[in-house]
LUMLUMTI-62729 format. One record per atom (N, C-alpha, C, O, CB): residue number from 0; residue in three letters; atom name; x, z, y. Coordinates in Angstrom, 2 decimals, decimal comma, always signed. Glycine has a CB too. Example, Ala and Ser with C-alpha at 12.3 -4.5 7.8 and 13.67 -1.06 7.14 Angstrom:
REM residues 2
+-----+--------+-------+---------+---------+---------+
! num ! residu ! atome !      px !      pz !      py !
+-----+--------+-------+---------+---------+---------+
!   0 !    ALA !     N !  +13,19 !   +7,80 !   -5,69 !
!   0 !    ALA !    CA !  +12,30 !   +7,80 !   -4,50 !
!   0 !    ALA !     C !  +13,20 !   +7,80 !   -3,30 !
!   0 !    ALA !     O !  +14,24 !   +8,46 !   -3,32 !
!   0 !    ALA !    CB !  +11,31 !   +9,05 !   -4,47 !
!   1 !    SER !     N !  +12,85 !   +7,08 !   -2,25 !
!   1 !    SER !    CA !  +13,67 !   +7,14 !   -1,06 !
!   1 !    SER !     C !  +12,90 !   +7,87 !   +0,03 !
!   1 !    SER !     O !  +13,41 !   +8,04 !   +1,14 !
!   1 !    SER !    CB !  +14,08 !   +5,72 !   -0,60 !
+-----+--------+-------+---------+---------+---------+
END
This chain:
REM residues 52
+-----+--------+-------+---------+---------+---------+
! num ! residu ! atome !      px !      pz !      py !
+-----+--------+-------+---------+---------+---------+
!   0 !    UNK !     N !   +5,32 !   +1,84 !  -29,70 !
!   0 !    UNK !    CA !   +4,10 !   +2,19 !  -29,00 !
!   0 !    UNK !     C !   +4,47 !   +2,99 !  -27,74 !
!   0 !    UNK !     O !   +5,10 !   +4,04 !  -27,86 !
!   0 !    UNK !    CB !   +3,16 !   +3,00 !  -29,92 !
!   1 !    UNK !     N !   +4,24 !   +2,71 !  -27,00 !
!   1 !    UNK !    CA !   +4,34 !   +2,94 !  -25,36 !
!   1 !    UNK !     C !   +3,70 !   +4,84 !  -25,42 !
!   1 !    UNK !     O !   +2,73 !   +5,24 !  -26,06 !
!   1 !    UNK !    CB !   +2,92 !   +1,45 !  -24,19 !
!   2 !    UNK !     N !   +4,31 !   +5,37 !  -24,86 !
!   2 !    UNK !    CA !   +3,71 !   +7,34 !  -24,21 !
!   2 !    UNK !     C !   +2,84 !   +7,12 !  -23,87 !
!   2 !    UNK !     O !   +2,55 !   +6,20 !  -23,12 !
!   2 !    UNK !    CB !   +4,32 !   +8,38 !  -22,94 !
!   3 !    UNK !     N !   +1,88 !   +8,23 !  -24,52 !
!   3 !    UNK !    CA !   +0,43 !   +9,01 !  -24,08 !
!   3 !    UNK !     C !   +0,71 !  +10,31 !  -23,55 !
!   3 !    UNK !     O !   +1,28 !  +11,12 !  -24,28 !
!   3 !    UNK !    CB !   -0,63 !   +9,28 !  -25,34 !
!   4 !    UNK !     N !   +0,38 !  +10,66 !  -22,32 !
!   4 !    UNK !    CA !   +0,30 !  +11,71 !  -21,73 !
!   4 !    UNK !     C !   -0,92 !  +12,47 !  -21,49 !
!   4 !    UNK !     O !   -1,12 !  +12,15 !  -20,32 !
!   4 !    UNK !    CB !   +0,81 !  +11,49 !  -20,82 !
!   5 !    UNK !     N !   -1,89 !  +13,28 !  -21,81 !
!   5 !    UNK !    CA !   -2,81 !  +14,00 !  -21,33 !
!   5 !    UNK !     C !   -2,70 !  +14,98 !  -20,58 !
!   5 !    UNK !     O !   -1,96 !  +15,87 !  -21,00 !
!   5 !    UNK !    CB !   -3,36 !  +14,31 !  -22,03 !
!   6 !    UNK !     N !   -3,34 !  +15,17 !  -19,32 !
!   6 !    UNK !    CA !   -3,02 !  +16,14 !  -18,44 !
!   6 !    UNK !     C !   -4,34 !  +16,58 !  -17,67 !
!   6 !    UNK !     O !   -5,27 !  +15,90 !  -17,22 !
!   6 !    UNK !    CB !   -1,91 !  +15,63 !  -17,53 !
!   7 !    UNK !     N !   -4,11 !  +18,00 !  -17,67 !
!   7 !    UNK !    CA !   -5,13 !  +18,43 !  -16,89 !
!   7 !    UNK !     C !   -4,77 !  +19,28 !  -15,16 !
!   7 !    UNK !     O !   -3,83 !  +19,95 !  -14,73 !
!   7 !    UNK !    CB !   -5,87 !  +19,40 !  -17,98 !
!   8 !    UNK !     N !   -5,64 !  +18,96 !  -14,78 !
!   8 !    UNK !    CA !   -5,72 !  +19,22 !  -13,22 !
!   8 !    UNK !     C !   -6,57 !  +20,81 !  -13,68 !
!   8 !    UNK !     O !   -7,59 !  +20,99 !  -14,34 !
!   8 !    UNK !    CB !   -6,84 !  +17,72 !  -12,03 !
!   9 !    UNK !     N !   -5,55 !  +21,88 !  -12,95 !
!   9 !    UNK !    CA !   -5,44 !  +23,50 !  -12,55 !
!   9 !    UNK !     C !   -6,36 !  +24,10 !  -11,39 !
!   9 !    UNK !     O !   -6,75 !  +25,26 !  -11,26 !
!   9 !    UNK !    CB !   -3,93 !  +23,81 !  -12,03 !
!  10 !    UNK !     N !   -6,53 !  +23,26 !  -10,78 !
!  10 !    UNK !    CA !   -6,51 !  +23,21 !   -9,17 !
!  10 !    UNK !     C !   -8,24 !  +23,79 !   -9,87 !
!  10 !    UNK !     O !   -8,77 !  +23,10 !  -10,73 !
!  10 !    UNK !    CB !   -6,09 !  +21,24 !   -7,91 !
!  11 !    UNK !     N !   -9,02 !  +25,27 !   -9,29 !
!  11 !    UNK !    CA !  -10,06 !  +25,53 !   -9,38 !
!  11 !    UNK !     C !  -11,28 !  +24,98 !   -8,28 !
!  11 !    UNK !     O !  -12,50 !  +25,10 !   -8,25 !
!  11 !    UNK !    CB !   -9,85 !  +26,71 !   -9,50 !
!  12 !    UNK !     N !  -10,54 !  +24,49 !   -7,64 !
!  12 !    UNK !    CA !  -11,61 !  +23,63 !   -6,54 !
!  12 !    UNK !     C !  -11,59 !  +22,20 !   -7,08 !
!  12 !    UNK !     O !  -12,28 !  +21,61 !   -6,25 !
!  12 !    UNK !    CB !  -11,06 !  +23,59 !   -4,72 !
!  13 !    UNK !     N !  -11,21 !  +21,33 !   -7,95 !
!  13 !    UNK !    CA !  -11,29 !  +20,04 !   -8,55 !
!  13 !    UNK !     C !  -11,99 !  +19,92 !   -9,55 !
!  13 !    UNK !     O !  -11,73 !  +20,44 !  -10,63 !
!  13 !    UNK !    CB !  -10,25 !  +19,57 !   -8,87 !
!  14 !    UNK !     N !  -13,14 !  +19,08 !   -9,26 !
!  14 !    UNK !    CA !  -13,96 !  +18,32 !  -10,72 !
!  14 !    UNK !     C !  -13,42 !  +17,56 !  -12,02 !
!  14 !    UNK !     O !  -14,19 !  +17,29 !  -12,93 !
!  14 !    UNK !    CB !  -14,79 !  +17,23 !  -10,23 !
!  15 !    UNK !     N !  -11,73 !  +17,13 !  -12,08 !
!  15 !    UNK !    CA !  -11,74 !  +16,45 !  -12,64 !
!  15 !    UNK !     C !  -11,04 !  +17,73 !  -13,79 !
!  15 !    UNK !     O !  -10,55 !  +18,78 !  -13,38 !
!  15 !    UNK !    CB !  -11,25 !  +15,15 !  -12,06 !
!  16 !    UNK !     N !  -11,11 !  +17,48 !  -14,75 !
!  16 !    UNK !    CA !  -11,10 !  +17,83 !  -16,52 !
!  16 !    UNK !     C !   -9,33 !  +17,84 !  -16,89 !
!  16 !    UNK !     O !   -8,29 !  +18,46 !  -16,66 !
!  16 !    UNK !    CB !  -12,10 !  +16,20 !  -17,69 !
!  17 !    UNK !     N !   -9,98 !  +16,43 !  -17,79 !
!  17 !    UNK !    CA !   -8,20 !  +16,08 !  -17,84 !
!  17 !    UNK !     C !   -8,27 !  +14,60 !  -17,29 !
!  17 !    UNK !     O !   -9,22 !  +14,09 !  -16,71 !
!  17 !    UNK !    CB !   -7,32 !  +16,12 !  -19,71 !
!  18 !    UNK !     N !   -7,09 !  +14,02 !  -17,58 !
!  18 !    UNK !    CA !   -6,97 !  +12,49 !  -17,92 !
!  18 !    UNK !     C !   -5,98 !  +11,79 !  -18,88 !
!  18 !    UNK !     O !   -5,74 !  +12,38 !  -19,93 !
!  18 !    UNK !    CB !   -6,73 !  +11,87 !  -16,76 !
!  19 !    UNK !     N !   -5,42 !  +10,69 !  -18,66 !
!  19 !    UNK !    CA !   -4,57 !  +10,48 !  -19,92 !
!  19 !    UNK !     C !   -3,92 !   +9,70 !  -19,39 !
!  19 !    UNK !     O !   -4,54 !   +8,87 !  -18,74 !
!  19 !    UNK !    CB !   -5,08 !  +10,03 !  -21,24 !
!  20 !    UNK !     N !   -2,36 !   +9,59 !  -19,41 !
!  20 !    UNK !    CA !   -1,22 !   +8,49 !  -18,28 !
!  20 !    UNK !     C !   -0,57 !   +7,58 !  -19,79 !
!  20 !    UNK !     O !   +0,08 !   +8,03 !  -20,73 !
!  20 !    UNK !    CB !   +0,64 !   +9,80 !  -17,03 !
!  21 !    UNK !     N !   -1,00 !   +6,35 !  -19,57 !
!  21 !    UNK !    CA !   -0,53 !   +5,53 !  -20,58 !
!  21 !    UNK !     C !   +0,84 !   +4,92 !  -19,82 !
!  21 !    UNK !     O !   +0,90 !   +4,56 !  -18,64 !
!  21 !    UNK !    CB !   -1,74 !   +4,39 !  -21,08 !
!  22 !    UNK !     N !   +1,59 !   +4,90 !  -20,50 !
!  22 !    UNK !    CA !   +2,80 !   +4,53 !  -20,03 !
!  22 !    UNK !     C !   +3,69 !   +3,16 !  -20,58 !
!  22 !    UNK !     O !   +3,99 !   +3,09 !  -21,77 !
!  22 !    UNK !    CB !   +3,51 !   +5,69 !  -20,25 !
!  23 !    UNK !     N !   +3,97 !   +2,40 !  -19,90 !
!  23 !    UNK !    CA !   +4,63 !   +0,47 !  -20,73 !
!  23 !    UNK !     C !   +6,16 !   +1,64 !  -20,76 !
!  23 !    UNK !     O !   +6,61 !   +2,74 !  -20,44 !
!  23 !    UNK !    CB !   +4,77 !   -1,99 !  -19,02 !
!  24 !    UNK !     N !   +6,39 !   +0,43 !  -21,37 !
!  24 !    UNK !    CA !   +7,44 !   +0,62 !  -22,28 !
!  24 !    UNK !     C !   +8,62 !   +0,81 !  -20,95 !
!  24 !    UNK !     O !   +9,31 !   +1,79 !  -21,24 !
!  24 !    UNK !    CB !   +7,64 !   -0,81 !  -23,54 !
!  25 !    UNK !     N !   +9,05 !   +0,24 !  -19,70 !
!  25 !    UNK !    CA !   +9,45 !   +0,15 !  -18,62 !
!  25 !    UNK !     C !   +9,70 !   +1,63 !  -18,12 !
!  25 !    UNK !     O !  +10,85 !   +1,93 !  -17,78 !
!  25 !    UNK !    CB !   +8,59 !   -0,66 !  -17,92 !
!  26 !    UNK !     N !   +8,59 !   +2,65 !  -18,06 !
!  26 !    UNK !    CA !   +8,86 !   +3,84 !  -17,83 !
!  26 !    UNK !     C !  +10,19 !   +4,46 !  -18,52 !
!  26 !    UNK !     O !  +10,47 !   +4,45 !  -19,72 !
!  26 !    UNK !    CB !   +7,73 !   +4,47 !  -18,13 !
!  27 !    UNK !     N !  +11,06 !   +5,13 !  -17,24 !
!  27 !    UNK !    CA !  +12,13 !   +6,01 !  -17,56 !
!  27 !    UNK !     C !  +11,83 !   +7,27 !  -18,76 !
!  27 !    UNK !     O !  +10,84 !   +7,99 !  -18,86 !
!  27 !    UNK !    CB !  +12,52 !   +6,62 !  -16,17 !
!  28 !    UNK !     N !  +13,00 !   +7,25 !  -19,53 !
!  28 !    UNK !    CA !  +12,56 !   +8,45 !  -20,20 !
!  28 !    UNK !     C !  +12,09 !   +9,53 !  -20,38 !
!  28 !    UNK !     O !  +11,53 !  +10,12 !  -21,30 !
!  28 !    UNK !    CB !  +12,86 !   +8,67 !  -20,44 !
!  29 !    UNK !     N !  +12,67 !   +9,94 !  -18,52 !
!  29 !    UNK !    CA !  +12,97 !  +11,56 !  -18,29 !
!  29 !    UNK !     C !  +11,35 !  +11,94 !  -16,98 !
!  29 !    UNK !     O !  +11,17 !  +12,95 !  -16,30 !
!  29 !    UNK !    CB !  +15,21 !  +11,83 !  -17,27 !
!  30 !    UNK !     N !  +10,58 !  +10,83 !  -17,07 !
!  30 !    UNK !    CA !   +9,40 !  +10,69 !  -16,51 !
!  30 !    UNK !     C !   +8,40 !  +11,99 !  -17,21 !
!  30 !    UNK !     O !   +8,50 !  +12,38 !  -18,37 !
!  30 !    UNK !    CB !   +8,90 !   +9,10 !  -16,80 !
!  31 !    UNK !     N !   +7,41 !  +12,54 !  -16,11 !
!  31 !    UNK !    CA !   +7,23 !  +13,76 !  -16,76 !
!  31 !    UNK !     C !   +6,01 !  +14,13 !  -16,07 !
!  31 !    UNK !     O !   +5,81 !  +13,33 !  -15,16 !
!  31 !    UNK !    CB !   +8,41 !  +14,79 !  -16,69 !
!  32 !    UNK !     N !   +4,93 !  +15,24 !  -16,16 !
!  32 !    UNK !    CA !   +3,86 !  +15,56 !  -15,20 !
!  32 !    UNK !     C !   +4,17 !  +15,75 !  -13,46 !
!  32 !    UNK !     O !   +3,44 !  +15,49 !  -12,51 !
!  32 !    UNK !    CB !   +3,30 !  +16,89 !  -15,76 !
!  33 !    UNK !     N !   +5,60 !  +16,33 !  -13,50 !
!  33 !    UNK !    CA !   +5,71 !  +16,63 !  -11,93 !
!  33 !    UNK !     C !   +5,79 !  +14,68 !  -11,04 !
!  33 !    UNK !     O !   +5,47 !  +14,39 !   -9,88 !
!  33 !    UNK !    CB !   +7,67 !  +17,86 !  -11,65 !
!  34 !    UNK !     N !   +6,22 !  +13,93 !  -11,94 !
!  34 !    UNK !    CA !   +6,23 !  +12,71 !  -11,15 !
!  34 !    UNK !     C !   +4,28 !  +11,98 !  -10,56 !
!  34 !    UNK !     O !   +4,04 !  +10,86 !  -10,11 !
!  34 !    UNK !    CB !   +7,20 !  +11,50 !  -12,43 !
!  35 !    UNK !     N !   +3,56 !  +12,83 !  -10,74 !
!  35 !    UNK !    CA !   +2,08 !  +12,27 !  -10,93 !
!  35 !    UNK !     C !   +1,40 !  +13,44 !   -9,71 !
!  35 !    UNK !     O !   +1,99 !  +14,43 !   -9,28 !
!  35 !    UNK !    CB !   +1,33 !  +12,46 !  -12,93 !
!  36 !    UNK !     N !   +0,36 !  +13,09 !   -9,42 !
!  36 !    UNK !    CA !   -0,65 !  +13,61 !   -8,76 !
!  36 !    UNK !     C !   -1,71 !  +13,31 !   -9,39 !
!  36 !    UNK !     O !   -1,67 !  +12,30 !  -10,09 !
!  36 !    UNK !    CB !   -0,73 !  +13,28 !   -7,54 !
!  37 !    UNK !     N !   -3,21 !  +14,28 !   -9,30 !
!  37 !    UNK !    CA !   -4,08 !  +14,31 !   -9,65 !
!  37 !    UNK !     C !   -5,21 !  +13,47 !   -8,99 !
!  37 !    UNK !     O !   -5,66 !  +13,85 !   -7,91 !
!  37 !    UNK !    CB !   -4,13 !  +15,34 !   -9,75 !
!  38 !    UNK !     N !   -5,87 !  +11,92 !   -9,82 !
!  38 !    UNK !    CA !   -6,31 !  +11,18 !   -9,12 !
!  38 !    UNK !     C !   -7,50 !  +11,34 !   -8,40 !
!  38 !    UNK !     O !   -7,88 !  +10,40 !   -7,71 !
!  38 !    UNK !    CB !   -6,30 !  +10,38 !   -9,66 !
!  39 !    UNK !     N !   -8,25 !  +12,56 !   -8,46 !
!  39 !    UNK !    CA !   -9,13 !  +13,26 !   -7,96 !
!  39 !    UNK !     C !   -9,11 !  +13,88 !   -6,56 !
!  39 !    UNK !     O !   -9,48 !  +13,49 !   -5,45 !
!  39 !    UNK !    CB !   -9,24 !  +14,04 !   -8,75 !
!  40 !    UNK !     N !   -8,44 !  +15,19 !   -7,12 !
!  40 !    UNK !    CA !   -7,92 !  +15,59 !   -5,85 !
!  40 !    UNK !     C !   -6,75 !  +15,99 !   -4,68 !
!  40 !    UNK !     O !   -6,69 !  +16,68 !   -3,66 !
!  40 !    UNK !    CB !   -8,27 !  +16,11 !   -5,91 !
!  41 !    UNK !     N !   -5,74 !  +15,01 !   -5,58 !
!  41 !    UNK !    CA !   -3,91 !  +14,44 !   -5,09 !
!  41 !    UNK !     C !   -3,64 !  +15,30 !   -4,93 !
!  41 !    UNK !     O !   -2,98 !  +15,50 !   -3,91 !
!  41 !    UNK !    CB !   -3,31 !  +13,56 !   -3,90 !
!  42 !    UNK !     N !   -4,00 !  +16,60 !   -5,97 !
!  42 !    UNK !    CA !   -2,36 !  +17,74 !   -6,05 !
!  42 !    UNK !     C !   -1,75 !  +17,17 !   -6,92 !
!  42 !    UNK !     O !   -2,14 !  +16,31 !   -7,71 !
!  42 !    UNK !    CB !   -2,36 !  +19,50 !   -6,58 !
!  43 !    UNK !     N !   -0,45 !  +17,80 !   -6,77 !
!  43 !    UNK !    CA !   +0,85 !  +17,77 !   -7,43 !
!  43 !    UNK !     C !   +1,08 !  +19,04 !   -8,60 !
!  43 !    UNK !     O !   +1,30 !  +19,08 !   -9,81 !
!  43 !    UNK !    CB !   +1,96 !  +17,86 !   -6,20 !
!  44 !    UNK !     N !   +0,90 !  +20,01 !   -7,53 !
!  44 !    UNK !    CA !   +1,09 !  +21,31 !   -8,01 !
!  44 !    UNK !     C !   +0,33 !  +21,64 !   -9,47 !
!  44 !    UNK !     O !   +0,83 !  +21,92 !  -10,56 !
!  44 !    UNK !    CB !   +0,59 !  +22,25 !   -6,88 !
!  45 !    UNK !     N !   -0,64 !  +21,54 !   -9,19 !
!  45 !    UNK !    CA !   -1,94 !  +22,16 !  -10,70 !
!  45 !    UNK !     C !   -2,11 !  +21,36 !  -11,86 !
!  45 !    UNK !     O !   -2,94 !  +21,65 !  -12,71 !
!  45 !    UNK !    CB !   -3,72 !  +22,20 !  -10,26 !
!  46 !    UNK !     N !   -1,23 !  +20,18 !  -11,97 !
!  46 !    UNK !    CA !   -1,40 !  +19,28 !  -13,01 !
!  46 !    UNK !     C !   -0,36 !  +20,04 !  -14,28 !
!  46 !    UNK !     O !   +0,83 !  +20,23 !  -14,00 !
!  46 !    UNK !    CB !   -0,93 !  +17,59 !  -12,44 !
!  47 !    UNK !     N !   -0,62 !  +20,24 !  -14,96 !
!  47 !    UNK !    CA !   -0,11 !  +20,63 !  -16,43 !
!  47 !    UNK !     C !   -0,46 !  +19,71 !  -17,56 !
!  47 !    UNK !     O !   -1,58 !  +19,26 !  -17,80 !
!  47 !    UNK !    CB !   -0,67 !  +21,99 !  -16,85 !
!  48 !    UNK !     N !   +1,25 !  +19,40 !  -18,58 !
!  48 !    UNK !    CA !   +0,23 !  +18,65 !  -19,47 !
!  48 !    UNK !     C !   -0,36 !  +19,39 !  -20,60 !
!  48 !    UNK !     O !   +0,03 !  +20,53 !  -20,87 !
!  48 !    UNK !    CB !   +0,85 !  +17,45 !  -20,07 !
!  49 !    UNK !     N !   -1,45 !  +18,66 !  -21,37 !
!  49 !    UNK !    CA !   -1,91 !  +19,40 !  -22,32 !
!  49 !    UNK !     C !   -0,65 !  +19,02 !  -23,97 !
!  49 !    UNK !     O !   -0,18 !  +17,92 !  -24,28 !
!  49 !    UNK !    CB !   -3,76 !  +18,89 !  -22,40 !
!  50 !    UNK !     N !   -0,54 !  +19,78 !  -24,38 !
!  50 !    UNK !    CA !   +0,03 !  +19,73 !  -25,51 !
!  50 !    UNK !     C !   -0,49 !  +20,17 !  -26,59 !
!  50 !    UNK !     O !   -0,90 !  +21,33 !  -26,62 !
!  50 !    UNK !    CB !   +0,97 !  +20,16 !  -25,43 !
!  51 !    UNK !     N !   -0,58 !  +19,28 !  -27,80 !
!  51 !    UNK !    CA !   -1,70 !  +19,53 !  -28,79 !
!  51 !    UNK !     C !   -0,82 !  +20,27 !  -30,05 !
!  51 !    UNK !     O !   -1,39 !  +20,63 !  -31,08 !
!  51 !    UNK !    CB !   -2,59 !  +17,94 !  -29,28 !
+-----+--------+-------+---------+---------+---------+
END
């Protein structure tokens, strides 16, 4: 089964919540939140993932 990532956007001026990065099997291992931007409001910086 291919990585689930949930991540939420930090950034206090952005509407968006969290989201969730489904990942194929193709993705590198060492792939991680800093490789992503927030599809909302394209920071980099404020994305954290959530860990349950």
């Amino acid at each position: 089964m291919p990585k689930t990532l949930e991540v939420k956007c930090t950034n206090s001026e952005c509407e968006l919540d969290m989201f969730e990065l489904h990942y194929t099997y193709d993705m590198p291992d060492d792939t991680a939140v800093g490789d992503f931007s927030c599809p909302y409001c394209g920071s980099t910086d404020d994305l954290e993932e959530i860990v349950l």
